[in-house]
N, C-alpha and C positions, 0 to 999 in steps of 0.2 A: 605768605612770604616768610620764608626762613630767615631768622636772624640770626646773623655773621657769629661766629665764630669772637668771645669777648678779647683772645689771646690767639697772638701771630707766632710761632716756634720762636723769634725773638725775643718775644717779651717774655716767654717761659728763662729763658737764656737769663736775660736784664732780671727778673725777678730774684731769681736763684744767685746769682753772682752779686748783689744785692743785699740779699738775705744770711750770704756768707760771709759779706765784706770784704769781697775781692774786688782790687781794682783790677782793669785788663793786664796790667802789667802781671800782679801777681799769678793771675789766673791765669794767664799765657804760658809763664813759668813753669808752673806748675802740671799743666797737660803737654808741652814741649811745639807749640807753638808759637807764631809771631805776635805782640801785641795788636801789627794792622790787621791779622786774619782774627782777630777775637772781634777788633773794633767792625771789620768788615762783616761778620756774620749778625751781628747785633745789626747796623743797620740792613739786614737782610740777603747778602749772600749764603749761598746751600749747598757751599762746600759738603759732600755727606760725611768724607774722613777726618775735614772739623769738627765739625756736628757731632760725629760719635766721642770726639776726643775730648769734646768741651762738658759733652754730658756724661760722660767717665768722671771729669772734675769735677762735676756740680755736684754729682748724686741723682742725676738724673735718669730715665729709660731713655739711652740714644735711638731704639727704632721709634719711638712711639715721637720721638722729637723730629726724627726722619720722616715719619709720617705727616707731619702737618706742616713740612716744610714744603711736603709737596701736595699740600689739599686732600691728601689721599681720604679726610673721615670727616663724618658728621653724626651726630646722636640720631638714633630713629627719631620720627616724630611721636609724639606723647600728646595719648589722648584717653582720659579721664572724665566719667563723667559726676561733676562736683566738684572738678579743679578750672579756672581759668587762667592763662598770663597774659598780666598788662603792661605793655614796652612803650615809652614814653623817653623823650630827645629829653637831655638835660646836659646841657654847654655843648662842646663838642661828643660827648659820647648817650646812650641811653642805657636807660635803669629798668630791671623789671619789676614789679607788684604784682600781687600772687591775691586771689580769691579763689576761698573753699566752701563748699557747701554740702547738707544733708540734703541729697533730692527728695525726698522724701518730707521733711517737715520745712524745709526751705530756710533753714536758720545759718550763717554766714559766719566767717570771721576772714578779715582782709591782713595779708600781711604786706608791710610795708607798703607806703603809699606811692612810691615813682616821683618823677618831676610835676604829675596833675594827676589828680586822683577819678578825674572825670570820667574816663572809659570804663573803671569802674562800678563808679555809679551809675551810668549807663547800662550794665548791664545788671545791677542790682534791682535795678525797675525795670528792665525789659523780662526779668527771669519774676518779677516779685518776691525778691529773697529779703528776709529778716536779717540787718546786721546785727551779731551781737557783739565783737569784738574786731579791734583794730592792734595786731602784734607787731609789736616792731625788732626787728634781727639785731640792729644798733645804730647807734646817731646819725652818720654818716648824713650831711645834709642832701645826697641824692635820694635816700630812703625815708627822710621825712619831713618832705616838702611841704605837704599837702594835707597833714592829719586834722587841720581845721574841717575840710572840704565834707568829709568823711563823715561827720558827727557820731564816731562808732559810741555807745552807751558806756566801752569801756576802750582805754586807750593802756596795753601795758608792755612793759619792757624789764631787761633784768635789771635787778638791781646792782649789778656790777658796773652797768652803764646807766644811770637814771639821764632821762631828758623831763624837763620842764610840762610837758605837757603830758608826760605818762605816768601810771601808776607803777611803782615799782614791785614786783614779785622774786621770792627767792628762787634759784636755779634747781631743778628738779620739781617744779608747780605745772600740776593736770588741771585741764579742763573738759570738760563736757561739752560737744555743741551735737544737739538732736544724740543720736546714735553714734556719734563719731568722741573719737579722743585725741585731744591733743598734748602732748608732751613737749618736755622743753631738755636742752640738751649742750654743753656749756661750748662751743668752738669761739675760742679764744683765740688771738695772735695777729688777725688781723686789725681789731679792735678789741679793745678791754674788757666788752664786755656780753660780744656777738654770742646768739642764742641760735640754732638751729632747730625748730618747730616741726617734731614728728607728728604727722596723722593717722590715726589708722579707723579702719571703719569703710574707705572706699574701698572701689573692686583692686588698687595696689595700693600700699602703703606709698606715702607722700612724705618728701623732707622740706622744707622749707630752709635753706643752705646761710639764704642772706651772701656775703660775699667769702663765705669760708672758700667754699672750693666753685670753678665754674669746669665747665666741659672743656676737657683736655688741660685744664689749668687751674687756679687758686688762687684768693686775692692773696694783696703783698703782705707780708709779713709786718706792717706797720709799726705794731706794737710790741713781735716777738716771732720772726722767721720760724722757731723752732719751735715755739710754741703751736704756731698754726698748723704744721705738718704733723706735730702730734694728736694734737686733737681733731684735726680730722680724722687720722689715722683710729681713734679709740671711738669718737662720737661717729662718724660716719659710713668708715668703710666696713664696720661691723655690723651696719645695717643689713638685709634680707637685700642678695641682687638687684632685684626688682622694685625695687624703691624708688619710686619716681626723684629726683633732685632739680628742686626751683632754685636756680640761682641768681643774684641780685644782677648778672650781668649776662647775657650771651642766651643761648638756649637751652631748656631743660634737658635734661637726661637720668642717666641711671645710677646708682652703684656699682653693677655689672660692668656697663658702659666705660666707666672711670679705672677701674682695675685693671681692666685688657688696654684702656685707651691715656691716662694721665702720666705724662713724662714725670712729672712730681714723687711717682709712687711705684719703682721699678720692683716691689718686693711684691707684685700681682700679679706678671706678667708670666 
């Protein structure tokens, strides 16, 4: 079963107007439309000549916003062997958790735990993988529910964001698990202190996003709209196409994928 799509071309809309501190009014003004047609696209009219006008304002890709207005895309399916995702309900929406592993000596490290970290471990004894690390992307209480459940040997995070129950590490800190490497990568702006967790070692290189960026879309700017679009833009999109992308919400996908396809990021297309 394909999981939905984390962002509807609305909420691309609401995040960006948002991020820039426009209310409708100004942001009506501003592309030469009605305040009710800004308010009526948000809540989901597909106007296409608002559409393009609104995403002229934002800074947006108006086709690629046109595209999801009408369902037109969805990321290939991604299939890795050594990566797993765990999709788990938390309130009205669900979270994903990401498990990697060296098939070869069977040694693991989980990132973020979801709302239950059980399927998981389910699959850590069904595969009989050695945990050795439990990474967290940032606090976010959807991402770290569940770090008791896990008992990873090491629990860490940056130190830009320390949590209670993680060891904190500087930004730019390698690890070794088996034959694989993981890096660490600073995407800022959604949260203070959000890490993006490169791997490399399997048959593609792997990013581990957390909520920086999601398929077709990118968390909110909570901390710093403009920050978040930067750093993705430096820590991400500069990754190798083929980069698998875990993101804390929606479906995996690529770097490629994001380029030709995220209204966010019109200077790809």
């Amino acid at each position: 079963m394909n999981i939905p799509l984390e962002d509807l071309f609305n909420d691309v809309i609401g995040k960006a107007q948002r991020g820039l501190g426009l209310s409708n009014e100004s942001l009506a003004d501003k592309v030469g439309v009605s305040a009710a047609s800004v308010e009526a696209t948000k809540e989901g009219a597909t106007d296409t000549s608002i559409l393009m006008k609104l995403a002229a304002g934002l800074g947006l890709h108006g086709p690629s916003l046109a595209e999801m207005s009408d369902q037109a895309w969805y990321p290939e399916p991604v299939e890795v062997d050594g990566l797993a995702q765990f999709n788990t309900p938390f309130h009205d929406m669900t979270v994903n958790a990401y498990l990697v592993w060296n098939p070869a000596t069977k040694e693991a490290a989980a990132f973020d735990t979801g709302a239950s970290a059980q399927p998981m471990l389910d699959k850590i004894r069904s595969l009989e993988l050695k945990l050795r690390y439990l990474f967290l992307t940032h606090t976010h209480p959807d991402h770290v529910a569940d770090i008791g459940s896990l008992q990873a040997p090491f629990v860490l995070i940056s130190e830009l964001e320390p949590h209670p129950e993680a060891q904190s590490f500087a930004p730019g800190t390698q690890w070794k698990l088996g034959g694989l490497t993981i890096s660490t990568r600073v995407t800022t702006g959604h949260s203070k202190g959000a890490t993006t967790y490169v791997i490399e070692g399997l048959a593609k290189p792997v990013a581990i996003v957390g909520d920086a960026i999601f398929a077709s879309s990118m968390g909110g700017g909570m901390v710093s709209y403009e920050e978040a679009l930067a750093t993705n833009r430096a820590q991400i999109f500069t990754l190798a196409d083929e980069t698998v992308l875990c993101p804390g919400h929606g479906p995996m996908t690529t770097v490629g994928e994001e380029k030709r396809h995220n209204p966010f990021y019109p200077e790809f297309k």
